[in-house]
PDB file of N, CA, C and O in Angstrom:
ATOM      1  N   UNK A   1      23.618 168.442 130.783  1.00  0.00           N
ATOM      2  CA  UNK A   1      24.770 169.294 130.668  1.00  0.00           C
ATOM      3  C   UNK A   1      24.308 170.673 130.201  1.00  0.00           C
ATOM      4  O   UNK A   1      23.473 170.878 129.321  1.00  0.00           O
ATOM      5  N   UNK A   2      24.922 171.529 130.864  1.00  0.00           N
ATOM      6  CA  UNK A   2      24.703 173.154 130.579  1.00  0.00           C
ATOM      7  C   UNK A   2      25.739 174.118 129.662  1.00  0.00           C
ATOM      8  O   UNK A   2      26.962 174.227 129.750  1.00  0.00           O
ATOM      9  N   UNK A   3      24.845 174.737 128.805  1.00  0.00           N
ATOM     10  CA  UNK A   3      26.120 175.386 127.974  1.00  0.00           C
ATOM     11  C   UNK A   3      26.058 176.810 128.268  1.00  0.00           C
ATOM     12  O   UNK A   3      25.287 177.636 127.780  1.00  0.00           O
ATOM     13  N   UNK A   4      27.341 177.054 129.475  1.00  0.00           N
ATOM     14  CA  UNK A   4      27.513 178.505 129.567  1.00  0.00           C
ATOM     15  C   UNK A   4      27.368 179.267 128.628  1.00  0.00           C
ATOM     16  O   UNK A   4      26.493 180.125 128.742  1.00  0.00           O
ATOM     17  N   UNK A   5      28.002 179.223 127.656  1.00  0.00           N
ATOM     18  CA  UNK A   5      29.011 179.940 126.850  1.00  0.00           C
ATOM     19  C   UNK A   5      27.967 180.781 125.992  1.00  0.00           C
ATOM     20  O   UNK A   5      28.305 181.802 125.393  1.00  0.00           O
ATOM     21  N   UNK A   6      26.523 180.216 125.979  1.00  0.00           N
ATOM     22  CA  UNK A   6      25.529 181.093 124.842  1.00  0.00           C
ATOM     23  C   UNK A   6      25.136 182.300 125.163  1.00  0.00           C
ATOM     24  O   UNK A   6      24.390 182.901 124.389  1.00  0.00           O
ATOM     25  N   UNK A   7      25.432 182.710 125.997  1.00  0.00           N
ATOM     26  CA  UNK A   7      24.835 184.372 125.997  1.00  0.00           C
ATOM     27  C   UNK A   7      26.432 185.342 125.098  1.00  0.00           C
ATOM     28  O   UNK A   7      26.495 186.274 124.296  1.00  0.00           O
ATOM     29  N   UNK A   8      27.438 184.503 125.777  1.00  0.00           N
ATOM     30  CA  UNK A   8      28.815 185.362 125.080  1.00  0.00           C
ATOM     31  C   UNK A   8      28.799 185.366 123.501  1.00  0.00           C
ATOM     32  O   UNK A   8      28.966 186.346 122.776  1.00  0.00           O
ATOM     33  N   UNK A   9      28.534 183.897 123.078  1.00  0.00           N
ATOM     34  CA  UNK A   9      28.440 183.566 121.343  1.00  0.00           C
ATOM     35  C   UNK A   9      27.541 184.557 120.948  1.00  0.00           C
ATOM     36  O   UNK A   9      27.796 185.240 119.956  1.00  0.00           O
ATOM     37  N   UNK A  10      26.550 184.719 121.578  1.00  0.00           N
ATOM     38  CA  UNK A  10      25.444 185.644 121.122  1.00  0.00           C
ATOM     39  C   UNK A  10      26.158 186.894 120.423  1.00  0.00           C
ATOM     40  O   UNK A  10      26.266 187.397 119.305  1.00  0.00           O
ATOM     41  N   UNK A  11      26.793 187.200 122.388  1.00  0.00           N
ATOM     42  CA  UNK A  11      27.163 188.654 122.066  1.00  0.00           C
ATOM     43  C   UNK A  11      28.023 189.130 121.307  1.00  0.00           C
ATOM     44  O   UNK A  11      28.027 190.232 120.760  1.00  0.00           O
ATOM     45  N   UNK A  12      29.380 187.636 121.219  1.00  0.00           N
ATOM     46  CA  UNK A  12      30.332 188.422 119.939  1.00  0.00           C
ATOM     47  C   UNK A  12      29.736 188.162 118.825  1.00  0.00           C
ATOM     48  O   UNK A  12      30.301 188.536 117.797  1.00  0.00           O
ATOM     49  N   UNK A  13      28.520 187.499 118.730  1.00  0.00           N
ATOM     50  CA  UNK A  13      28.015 187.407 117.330  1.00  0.00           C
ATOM     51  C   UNK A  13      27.328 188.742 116.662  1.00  0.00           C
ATOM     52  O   UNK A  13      27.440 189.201 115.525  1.00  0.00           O
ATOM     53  N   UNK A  14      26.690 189.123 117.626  1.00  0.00           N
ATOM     54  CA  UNK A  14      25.919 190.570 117.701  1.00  0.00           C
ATOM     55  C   UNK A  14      26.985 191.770 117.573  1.00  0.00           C
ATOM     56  O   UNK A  14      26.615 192.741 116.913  1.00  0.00           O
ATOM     57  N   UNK A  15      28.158 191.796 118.090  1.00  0.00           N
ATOM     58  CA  UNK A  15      29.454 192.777 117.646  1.00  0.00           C
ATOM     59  C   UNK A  15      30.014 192.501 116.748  1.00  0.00           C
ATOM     60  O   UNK A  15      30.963 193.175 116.347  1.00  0.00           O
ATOM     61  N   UNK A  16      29.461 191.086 115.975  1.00  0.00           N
ATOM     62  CA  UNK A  16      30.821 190.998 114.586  1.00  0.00           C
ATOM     63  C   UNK A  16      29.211 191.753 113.393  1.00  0.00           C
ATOM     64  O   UNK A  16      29.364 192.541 112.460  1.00  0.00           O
ATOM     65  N   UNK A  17      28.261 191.343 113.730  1.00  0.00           N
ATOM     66  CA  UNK A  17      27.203 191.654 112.946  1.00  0.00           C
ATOM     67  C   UNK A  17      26.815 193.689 112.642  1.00  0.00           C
ATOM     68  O   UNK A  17      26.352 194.358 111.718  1.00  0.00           O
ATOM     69  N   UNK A  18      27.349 193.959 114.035  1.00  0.00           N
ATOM     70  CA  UNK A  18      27.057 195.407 113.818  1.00  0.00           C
ATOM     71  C   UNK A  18      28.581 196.467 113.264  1.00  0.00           C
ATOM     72  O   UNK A  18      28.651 197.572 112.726  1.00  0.00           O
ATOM     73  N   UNK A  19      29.504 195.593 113.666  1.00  0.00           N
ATOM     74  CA  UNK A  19      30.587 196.274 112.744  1.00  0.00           C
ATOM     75  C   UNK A  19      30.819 195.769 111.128  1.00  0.00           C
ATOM     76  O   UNK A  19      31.394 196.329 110.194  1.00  0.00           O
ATOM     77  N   UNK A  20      30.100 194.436 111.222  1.00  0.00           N
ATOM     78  CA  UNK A  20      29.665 194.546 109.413  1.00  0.00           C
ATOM     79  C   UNK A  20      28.818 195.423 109.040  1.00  0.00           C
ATOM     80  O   UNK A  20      29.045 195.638 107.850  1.00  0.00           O
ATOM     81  N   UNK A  21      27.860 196.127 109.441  1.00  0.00           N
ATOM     82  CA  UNK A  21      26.858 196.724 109.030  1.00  0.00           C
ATOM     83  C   UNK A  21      27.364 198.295 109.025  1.00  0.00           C
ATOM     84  O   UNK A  21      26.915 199.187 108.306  1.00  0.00           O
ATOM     85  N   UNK A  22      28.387 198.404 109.985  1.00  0.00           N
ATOM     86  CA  UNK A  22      29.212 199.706 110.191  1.00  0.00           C
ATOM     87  C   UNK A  22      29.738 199.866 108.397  1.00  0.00           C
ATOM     88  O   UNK A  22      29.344 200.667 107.549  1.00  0.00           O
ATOM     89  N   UNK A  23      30.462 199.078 108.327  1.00  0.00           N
ATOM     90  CA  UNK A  23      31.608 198.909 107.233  1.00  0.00           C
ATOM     91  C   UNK A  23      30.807 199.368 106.061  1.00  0.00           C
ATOM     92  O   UNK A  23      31.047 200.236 105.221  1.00  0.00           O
ATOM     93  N   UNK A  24      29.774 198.550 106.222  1.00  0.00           N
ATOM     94  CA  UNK A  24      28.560 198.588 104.732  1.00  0.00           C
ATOM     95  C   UNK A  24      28.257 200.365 104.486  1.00  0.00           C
ATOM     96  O   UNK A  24      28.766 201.067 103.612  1.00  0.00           O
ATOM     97  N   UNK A  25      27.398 200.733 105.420  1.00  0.00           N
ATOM     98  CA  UNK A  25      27.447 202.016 105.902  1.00  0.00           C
ATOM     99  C   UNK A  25      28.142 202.658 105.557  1.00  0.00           C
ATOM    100  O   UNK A  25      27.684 203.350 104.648  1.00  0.00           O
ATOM    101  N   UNK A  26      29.511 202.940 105.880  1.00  0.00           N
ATOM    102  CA  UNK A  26      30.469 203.540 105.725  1.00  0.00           C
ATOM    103  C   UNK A  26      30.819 204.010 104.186  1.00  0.00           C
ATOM    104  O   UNK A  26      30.838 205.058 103.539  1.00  0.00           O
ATOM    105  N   UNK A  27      31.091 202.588 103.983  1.00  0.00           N
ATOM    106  CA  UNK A  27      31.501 202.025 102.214  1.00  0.00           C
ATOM    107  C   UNK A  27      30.750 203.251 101.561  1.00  0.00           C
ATOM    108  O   UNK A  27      31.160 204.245 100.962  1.00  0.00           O
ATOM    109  N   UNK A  28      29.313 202.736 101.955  1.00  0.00           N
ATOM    110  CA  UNK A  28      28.704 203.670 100.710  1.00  0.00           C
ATOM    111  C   UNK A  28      28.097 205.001 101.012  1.00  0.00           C
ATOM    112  O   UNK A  28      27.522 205.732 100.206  1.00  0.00           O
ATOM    113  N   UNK A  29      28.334 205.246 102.460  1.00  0.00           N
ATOM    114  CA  UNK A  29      28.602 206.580 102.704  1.00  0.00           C
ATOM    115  C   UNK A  29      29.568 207.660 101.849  1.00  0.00           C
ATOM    116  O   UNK A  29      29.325 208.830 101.557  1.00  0.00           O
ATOM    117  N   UNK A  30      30.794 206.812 101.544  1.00  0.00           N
ATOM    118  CA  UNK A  30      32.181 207.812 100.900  1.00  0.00           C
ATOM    119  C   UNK A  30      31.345 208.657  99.708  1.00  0.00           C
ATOM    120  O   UNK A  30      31.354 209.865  99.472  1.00  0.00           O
ATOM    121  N   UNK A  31      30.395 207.219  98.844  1.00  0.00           N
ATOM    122  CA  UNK A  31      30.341 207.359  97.656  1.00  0.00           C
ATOM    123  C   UNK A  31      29.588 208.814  97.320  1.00  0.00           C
ATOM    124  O   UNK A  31      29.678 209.472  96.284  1.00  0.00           O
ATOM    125  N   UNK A  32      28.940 209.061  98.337  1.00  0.00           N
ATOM    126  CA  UNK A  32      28.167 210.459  98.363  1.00  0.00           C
ATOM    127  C   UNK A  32      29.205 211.562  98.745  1.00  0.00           C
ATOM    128  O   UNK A  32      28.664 212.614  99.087  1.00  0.00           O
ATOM    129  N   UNK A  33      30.483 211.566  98.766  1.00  0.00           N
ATOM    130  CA  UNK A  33      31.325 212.903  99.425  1.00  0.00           C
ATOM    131  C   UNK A  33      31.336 213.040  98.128  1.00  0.00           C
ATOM    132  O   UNK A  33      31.213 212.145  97.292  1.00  0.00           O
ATOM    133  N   UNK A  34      31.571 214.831  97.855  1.00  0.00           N
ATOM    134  CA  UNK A  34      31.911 215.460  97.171  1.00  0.00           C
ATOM    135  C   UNK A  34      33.767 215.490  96.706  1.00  0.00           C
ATOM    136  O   UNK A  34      34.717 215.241  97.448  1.00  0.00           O
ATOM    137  N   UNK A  35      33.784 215.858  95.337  1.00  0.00           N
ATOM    138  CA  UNK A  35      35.102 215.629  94.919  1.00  0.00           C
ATOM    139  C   UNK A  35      36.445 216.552  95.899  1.00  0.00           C
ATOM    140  O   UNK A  35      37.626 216.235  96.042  1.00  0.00           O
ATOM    141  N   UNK A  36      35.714 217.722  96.432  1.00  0.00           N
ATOM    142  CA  UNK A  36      36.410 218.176  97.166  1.00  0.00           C
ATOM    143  C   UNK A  36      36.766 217.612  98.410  1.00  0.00           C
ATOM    144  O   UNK A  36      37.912 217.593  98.860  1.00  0.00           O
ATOM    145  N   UNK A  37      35.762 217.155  98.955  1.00  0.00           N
ATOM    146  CA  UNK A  37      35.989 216.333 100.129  1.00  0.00           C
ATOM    147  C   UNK A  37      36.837 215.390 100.400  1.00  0.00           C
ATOM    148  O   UNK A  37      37.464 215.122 101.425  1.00  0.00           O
ATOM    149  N   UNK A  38      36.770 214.723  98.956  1.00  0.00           N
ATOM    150  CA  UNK A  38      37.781 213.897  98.874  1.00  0.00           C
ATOM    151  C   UNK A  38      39.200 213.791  98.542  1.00  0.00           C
ATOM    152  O   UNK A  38      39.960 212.866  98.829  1.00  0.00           O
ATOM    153  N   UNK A  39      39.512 215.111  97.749  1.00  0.00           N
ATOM    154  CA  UNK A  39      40.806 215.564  97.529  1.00  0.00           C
ATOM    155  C   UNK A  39      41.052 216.265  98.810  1.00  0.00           C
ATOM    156  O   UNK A  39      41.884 217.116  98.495  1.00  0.00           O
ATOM    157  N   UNK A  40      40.808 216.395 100.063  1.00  0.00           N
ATOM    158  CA  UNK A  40      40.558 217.148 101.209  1.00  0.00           C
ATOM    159  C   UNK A  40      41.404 216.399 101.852  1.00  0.00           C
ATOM    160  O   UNK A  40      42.403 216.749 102.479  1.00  0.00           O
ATOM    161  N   UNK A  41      40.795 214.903 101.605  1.00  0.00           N
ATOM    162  CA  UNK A  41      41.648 213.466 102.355  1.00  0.00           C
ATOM    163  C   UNK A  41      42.565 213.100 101.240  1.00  0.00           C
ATOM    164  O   UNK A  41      43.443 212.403 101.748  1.00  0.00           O
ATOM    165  N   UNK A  42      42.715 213.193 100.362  1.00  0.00           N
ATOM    166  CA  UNK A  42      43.497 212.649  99.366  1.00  0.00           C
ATOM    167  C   UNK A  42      43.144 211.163  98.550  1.00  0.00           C
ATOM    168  O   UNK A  42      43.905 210.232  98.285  1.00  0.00           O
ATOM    169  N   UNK A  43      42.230 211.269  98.372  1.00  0.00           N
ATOM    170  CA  UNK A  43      41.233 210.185  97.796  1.00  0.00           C
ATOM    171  C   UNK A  43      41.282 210.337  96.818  1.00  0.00           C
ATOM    172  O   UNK A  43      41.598 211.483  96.497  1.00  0.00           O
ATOM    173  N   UNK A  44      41.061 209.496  95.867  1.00  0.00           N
ATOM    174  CA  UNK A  44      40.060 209.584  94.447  1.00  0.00           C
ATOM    175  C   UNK A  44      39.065 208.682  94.469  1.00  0.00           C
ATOM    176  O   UNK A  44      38.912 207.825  95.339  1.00  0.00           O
ATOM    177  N   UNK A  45      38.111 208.931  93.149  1.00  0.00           N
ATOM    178  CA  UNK A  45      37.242 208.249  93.085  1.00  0.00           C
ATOM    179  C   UNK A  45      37.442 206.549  92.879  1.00  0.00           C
ATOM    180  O   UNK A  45      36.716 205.585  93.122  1.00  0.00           O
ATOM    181  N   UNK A  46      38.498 206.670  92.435  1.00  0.00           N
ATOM    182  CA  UNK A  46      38.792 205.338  92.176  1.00  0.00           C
ATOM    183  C   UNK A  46      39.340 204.535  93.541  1.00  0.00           C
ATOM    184  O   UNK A  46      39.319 203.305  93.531  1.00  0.00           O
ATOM    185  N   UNK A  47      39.719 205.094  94.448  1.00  0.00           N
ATOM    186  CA  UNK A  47      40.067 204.503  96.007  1.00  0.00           C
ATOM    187  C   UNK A  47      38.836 204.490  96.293  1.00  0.00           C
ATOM    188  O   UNK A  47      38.646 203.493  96.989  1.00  0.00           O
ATOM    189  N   UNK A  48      37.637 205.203  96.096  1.00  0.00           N
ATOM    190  CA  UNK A  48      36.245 205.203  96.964  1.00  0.00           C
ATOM    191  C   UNK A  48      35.698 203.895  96.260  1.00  0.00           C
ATOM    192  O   UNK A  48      35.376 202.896  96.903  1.00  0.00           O
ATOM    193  N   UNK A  49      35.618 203.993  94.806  1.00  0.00           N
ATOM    194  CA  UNK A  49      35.354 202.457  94.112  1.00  0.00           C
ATOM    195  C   UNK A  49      35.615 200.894  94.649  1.00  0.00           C
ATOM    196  O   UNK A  49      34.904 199.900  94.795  1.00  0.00           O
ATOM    197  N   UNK A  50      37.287 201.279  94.902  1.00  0.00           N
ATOM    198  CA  UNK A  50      37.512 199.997  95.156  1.00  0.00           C
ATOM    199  C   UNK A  50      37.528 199.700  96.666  1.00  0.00           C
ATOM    200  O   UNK A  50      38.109 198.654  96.954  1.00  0.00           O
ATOM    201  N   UNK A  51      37.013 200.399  97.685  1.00  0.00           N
ATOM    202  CA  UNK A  51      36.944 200.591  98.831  1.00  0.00           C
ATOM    203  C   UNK A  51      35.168 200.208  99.026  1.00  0.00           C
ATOM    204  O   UNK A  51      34.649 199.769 100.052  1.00  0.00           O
ATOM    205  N   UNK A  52      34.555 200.489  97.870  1.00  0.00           N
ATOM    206  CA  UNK A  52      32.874 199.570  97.952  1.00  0.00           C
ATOM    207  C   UNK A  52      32.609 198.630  97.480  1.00  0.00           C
ATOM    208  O   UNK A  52      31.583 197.950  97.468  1.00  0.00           O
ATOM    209  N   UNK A  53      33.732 198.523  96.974  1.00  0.00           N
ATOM    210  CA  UNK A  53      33.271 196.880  96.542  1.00  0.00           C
ATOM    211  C   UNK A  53      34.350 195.586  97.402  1.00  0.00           C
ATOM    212  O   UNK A  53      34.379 194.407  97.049  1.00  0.00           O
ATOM    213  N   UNK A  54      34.853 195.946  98.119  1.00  0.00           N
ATOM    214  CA  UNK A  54      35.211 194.973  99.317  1.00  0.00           C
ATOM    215  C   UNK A  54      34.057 194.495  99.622  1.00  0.00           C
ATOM    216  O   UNK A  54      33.101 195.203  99.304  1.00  0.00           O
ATOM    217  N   UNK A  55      33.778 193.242 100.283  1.00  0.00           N
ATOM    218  CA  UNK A  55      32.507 192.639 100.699  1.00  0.00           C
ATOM    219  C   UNK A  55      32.543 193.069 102.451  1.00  0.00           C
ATOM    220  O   UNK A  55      33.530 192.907 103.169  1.00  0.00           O
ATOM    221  N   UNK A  56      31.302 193.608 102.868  1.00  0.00           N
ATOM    222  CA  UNK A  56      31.363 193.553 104.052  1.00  0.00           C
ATOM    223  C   UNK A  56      32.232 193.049 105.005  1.00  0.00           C
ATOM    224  O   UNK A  56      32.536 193.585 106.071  1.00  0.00           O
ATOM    225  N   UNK A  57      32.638 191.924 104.535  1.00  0.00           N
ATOM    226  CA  UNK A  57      33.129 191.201 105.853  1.00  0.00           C
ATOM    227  C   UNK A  57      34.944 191.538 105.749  1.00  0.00           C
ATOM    228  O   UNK A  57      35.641 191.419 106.757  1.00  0.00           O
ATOM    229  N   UNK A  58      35.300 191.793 104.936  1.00  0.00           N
ATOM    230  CA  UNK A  58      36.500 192.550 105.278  1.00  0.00           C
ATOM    231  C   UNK A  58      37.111 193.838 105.458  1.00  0.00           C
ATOM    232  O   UNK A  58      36.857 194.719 104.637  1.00  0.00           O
ATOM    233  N   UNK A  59      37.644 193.995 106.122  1.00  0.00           N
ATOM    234  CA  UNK A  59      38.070 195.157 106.872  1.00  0.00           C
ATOM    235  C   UNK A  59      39.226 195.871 105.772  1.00  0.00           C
ATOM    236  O   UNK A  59      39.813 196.908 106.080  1.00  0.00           O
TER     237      UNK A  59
END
């Protein structure tokens, strides 16, 4: 018996893996904006805080 299906598992595995790594990225990208930058968007530091410590895997 043949299992189609492994090149697709792969691939959504490989797209759930690189938009975790996006997120990570991101996260601790903010932490380096400047205070202006962030009152720019209407942020505080304390939204950038609790916005890095989400665990990767949630959005």
């Amino acid at each position: 018996m043949t299992n189609h299906h492994g090149p697709r598992v792969w691939a959504g595995l490989t797209g759930v893996l690189q938009i975790w790594r996006e997120r990570y990225r991101t996260r601790h990208e903010l932490a380096a904006w400047s205070e202006r930058d962030l009152h720019d968007l209407g942020l505080s530091r304390s939204d950038i805080a609790a916005e890095i410590e989400k665990p990767f895997w949630r959005a």
